[in-house]
VOGU-3710 file (C-alpha; in Angstrom, 3 decimals, decimal comma):
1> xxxxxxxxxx> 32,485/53,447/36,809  33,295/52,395/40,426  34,798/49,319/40,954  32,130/47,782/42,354  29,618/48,429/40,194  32,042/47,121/37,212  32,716/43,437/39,061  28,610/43,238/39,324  28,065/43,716/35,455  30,663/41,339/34,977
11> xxxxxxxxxx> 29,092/38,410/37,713  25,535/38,957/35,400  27,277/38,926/32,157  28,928/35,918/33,097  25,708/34,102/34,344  23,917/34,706/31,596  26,701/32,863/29,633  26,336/30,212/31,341  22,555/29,872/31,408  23,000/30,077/27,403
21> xxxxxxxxxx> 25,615/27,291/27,704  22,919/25,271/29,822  19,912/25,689/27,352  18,509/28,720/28,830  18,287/30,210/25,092  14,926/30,284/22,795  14,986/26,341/21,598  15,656/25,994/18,067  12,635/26,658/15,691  10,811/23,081/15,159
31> xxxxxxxxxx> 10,964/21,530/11,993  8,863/22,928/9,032  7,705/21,015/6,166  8,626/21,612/2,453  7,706/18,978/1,198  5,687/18,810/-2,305  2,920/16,538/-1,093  3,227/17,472/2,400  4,412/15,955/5,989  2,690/13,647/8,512
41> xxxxxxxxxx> 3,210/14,278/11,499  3,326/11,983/14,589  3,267/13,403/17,993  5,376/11,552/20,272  2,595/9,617/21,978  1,131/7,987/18,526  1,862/5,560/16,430  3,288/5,330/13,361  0,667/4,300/11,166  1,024/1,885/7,803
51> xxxxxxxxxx> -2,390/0,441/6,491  -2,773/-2,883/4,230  -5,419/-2,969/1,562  -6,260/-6,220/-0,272  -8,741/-8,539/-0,723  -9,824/-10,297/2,594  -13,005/-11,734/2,418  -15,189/-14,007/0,280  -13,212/-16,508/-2,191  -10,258/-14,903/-2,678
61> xxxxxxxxxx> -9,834/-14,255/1,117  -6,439/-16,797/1,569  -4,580/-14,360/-1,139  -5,184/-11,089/0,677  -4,917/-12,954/4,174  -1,728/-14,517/2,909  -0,026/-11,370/2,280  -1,267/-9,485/5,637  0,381/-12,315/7,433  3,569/-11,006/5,783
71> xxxxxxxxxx> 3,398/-7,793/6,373  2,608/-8,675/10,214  5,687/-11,055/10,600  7,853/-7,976/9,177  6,644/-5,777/11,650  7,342/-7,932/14,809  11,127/-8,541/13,222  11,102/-4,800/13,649  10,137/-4,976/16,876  7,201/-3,579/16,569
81> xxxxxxxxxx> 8,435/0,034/16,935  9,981/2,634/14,456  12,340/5,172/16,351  10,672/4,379/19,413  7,205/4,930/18,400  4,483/2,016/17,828  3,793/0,852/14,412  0,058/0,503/14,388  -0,805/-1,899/11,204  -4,702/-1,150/10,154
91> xxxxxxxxxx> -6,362/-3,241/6,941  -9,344/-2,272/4,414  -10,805/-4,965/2,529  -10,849/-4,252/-0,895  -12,660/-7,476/-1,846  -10,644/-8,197/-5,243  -12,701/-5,432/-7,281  -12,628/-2,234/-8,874  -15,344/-0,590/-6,899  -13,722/-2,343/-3,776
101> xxxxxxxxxx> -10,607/-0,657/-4,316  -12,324/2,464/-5,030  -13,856/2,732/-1,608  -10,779/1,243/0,602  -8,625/3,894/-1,302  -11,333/6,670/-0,183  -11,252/5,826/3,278  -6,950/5,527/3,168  -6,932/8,752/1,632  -8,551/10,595/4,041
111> xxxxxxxxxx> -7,030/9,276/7,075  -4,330/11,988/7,636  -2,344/9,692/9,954  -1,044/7,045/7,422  2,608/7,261/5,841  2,613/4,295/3,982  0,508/1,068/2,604  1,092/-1,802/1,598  -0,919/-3,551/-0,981  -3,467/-4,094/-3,154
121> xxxxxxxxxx> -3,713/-7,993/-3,027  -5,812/-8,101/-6,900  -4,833/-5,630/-9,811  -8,915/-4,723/-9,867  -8,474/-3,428/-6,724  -5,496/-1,189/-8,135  -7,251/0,107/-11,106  -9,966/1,276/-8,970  -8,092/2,871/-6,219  -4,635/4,065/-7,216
131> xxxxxxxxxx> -5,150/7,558/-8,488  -7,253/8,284/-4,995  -4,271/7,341/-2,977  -1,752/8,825/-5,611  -3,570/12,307/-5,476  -3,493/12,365/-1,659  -0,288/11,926/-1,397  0,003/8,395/-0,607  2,519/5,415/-1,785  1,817/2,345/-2,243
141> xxxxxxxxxx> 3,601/-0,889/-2,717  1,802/-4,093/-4,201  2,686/-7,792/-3,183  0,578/-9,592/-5,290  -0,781/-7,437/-8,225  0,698/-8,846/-11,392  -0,551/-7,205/-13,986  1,560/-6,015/-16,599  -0,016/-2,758/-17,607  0,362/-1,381/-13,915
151> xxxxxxxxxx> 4,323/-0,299/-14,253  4,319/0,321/-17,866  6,819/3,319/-18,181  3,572/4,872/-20,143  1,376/4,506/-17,613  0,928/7,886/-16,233  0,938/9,990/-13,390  -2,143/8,722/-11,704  0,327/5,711/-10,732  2,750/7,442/-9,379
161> xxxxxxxxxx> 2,624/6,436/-5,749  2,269/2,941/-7,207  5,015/-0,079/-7,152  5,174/-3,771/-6,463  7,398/-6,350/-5,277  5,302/-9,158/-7,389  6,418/-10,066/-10,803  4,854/-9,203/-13,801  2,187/-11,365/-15,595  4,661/-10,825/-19,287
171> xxxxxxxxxx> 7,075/-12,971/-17,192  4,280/-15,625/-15,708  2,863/-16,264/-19,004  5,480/-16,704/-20,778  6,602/-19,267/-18,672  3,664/-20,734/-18,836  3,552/-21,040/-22,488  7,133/-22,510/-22,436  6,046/-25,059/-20,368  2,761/-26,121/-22,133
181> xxxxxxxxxx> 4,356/-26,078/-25,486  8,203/-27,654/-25,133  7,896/-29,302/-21,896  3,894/-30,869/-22,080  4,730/-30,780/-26,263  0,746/-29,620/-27,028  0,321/-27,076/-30,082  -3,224/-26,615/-28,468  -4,429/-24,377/-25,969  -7,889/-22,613/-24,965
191> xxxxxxxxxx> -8,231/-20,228/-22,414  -11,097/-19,112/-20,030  -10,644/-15,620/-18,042  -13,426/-14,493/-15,526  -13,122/-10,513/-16,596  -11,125/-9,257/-14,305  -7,679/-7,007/-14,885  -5,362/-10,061/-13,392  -6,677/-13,005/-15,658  -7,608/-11,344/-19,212
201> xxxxxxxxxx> -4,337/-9,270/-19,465  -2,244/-13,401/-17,713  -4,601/-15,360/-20,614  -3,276/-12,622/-23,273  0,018/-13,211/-22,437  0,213/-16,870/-22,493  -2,162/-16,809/-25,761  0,673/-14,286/-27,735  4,144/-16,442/-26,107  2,429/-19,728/-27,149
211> xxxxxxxxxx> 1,643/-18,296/-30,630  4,847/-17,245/-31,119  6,631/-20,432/-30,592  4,698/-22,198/-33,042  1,244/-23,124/-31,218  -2,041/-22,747/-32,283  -4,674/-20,590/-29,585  -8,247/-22,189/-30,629  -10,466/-20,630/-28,075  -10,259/-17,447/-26,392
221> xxxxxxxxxx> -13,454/-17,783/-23,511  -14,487/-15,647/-20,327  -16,805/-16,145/-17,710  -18,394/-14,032/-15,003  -16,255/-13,738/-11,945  -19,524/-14,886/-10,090  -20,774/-17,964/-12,638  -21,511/-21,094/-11,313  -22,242/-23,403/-14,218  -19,876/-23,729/-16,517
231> xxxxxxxxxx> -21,100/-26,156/-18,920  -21,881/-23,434/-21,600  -18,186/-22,214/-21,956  -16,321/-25,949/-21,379  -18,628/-27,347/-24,082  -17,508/-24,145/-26,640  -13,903/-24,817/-25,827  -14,179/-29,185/-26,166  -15,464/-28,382/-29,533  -12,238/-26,850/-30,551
241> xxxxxxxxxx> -10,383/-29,676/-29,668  -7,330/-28,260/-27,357  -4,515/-30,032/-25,844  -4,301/-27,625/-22,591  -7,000/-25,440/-21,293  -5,248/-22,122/-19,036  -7,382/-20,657/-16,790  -5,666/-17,938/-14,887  -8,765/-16,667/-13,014  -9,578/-16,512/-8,961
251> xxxxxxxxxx> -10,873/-19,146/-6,589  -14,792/-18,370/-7,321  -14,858/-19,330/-10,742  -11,966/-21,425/-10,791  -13,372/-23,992/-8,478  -16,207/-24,398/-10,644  -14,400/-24,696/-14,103  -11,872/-27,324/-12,087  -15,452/-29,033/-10,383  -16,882/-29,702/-14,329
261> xxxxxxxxxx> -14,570/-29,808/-16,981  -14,476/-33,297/-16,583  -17,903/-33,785/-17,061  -17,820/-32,256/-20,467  -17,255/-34,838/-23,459  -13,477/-34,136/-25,159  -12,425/-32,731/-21,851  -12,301/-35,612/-19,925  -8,292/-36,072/-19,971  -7,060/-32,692/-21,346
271> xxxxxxxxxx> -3,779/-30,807/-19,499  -5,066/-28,264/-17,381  -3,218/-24,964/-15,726  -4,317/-22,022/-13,803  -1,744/-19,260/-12,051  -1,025/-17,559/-8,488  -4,987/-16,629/-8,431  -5,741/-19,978/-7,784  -2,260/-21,074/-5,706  -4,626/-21,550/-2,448
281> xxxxxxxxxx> -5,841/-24,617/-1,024  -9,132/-22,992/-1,209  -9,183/-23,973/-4,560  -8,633/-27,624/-3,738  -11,589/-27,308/-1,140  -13,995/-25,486/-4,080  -12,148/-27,670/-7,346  -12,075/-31,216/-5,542  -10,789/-34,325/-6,791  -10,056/-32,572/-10,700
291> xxxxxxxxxx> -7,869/-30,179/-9,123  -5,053/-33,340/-8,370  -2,752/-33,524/-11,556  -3,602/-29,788/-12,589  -0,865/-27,534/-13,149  -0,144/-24,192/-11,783  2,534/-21,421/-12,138  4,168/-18,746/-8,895  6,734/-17,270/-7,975  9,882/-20,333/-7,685
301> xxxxxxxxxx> 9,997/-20,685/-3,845  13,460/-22,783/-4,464  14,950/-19,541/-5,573  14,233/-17,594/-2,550  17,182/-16,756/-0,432  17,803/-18,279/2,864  15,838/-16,056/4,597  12,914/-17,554/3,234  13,309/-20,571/5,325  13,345/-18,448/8,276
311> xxxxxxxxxx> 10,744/-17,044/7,751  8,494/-19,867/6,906  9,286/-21,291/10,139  7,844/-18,108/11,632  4,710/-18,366/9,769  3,936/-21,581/10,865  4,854/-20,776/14,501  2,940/-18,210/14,473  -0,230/-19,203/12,386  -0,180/-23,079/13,127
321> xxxxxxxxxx> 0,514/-23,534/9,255  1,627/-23,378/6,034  1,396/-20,009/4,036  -1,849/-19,513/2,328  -0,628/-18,461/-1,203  2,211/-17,044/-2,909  2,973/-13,791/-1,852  3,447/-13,874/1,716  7,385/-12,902/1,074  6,874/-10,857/-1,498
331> xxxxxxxxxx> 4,670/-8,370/1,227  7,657/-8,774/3,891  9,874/-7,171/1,477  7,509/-4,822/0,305  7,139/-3,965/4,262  10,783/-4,106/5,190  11,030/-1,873/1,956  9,125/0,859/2,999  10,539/1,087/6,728  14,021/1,316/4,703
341> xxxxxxxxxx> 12,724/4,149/3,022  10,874/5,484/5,960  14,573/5,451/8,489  16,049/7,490/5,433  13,566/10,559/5,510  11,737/10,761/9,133  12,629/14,037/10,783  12,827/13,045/14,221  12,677/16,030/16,715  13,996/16,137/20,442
351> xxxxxxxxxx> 10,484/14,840/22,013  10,178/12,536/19,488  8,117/13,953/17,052  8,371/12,569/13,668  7,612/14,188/10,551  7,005/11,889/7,180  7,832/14,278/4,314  5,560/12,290/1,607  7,264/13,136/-1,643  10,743/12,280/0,154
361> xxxxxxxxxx> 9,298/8,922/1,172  8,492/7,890/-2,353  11,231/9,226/-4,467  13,471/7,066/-1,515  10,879/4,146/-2,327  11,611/4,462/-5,958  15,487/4,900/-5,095  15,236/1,342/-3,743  18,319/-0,882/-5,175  20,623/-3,805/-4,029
371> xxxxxxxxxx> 17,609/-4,526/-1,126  18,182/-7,995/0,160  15,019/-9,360/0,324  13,447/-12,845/1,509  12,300/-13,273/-2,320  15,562/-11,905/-3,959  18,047/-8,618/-4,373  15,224/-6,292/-5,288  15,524/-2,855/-6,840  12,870/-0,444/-8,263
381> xxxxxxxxxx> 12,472/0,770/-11,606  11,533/4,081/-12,614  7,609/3,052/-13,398  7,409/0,818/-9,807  8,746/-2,856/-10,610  10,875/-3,591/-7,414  10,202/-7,236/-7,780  12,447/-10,737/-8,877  10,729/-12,082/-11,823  11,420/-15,985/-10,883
391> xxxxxxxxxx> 8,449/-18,278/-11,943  8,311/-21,720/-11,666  5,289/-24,331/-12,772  3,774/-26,614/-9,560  1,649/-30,225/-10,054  -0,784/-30,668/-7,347  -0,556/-33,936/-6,343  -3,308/-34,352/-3,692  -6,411/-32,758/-3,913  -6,692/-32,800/-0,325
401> xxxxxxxxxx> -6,889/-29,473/1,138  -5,497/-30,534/4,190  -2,361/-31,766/2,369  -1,802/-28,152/1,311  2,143/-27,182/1,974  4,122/-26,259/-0,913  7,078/-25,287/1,308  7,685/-28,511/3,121  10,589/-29,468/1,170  10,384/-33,049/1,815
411> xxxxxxxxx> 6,739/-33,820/0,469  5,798/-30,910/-1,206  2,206/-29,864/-2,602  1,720/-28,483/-4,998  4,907/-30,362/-5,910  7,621/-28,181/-8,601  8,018/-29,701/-12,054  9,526/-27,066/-13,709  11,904/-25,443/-14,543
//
């Protein structure tokens, strides 16, 4: 070879390493998903899309409204963006029913574009949708559904994409119970639930605790979730003369028992409680003046870190008031939870192209422990409990609705009594 010829095969040999030093090679093959349930995928001009699903409309509107609000004030103290992509927050109302949750959780599970939710707001709303969103893939995670049977470690695989930050109804009646029996000293109680998941399995709970420390349960009621005129049931529980009447239902019916029971003879001074259902001032507005002096249990606000505080004065920046119910932190931590989960798994590619791997994301839900939350140190159990069981028993002491702020510290209402 002349010597020419050799010095131009070695000019071309060396530009061609350099154009492989500058990125001239085939890129590296994009990233393919093995996931078990699959990957979403969002281009780098979408959003990153998580959907709420609760109850918001009708009665029970302030409890699913309450925890949106949550979810919405976590977002913006994200920024509003997830590795540099919009988070685009979409809602289906599930309107505190079975068949409600049934047809939000159709419409979640075929929208492709979703990588997480948040919610439901009632356990109804669970029991008819969860096994939908479980079998497409989806995960879930509940602010406000408290009942018990929901993270049983038997309750099978149709709940696996299922978890909560709210507490469990075994903890809320108990407490409850404790209350009514060694604080209020009655060996009474009737209850009245309206049907639904929430208030038979609460009432059940409360009936067994208050048993077992000596009471006596004389009446055992229910009414429709829709009934107006109570004066059939009150009458059936005056006649078996109770100290305490629990009812742990919703707003609907709740106003109405609250409205009458005073009417009814033998009911005219009795203790009366309800739970987080009916933690609303919606219920003062449909209860009126027999809702003042009532009793009801939540989640023990005093007990939330300092965070909390914070983010109360957010709310009520931001909304021009007080929270509507009780489980506006709990869906901030459920939301901060999954974006946890969510920085832990994304595949982010060169153009920004995320993929979600869907099984990853919820075995990292699941993994969840030592999260400091706004309502606690939160970590999930194997069958979805991720919340802080703390429950504490309020008096409302004005049945004005516009009085309604149980987290102004200095003049409280619903005031707490106990523990």
């Amino acid at each position: 070879m002349n010597k020419r010829l050799f010095a131009l095969l070695s000019v071309l040999v060396l530009a061609s390493m350099v154009l492989a030093a500058c990125g001239g090679a085939p890129a590296a093959a994009t990233y393919e998903c093995a996931d078990a349930l699959g990957c979403v995928k969002v281009a780098p001009d979408e959003p990153v899309h998580v959907a709420y699903w609760g109850v918001l409309s009708g009665a029970d509107g302030s409890l699913g409204e309450d925890s949106k609000r949550g979810v919405e004030i976590a977002i913006e103290d994200l920024g509003g963006k997830f590795q540099g992509h919009d988070i685009l927050l979409t809602t289906e109302d599930a309107l505190c029913t079975p068949e409600g949750g049934a047809t939000a959780a159709t419409k979640l599970a075929a929208d492709t574009s979703i990588v997480g939710l948040i919610g439901s707001s009632c356990s109804d709303e669970t029991v008819g949708g969860v096994a939908t969103l479980t079998n497409a893939g989806l995960t879930t995670i509940s602010p406000s559904n408290t009942r018990p049977v929901l993270t049983d470690p038997a309750r099978g695989p149709d709940y696996a994409g299922y978890l909560r930050t709210a507490h469990s109804d075994a903890f809320q009646g108990k407490a409850v119970a404790e209350f009514a029996y060694n604080v209020l000293k009655v060996t009474k109680a009737a209850t009245i639930h309206d049907g639904s998941a929430y208030a038979q399995a609460l009432q059940q709970v409360f009936a067994d605790e208050f048993t077992a420390m000596g009471g006596t349960i004389v009446a055992q009621e229910a009414v429709a979730k829709d009934a107006t005129d109570m004066g059939p049931v009150l009458t059936t529980v005056s006649a078996a003369g109770p100290e305490f009447v629990y009812f742990p239902v919703f707003v609907a019916a709740g106003g109405y028992i609250a409205a009458q029971i005073r009417d009814v003879a033998g009911l005219e001074t009795v203790a009366i409680a309800g739970s987080d259902g009916i933690f609303t001032a919606d219920f003062l507005k449909a209860g009126g003046a027999n809702t003042e002096g009532m009793y009801l249990s939540s989640p023990d606000f005093g007990l939330f870190p300092g965070g909390y505080a914070t983010f109360v004065e957010k709310h009520n920046a931001k909304y021009g008031g007080a929270p509507l119910s009780v489980f506006h932190a709990h869906a901030y931590d459920a939301t901060n939870i999954l974006f946890t989960a969510l920085e832990k798994v994304a595949v982010v590619e060169a153009d920004g192209t995320i993929y979600v791997p869907r099984q990853a994301l919820r075995d990292a839900i699941y993994a969840t422990k030592d999260f400091q939350g706004i309502t606690g140190t939160l970590a999930c159990s194997a069958s979805g409990d991720c919340g802080a069981p703390v429950i504490a028993i309020y008096e409302i002491v004005n049945s004005d609705a516009a009085a309604w702020n149980p987290q102004d510290t200095a003049n409280p209402n619903p005031k707490k009594i106990y523990p």
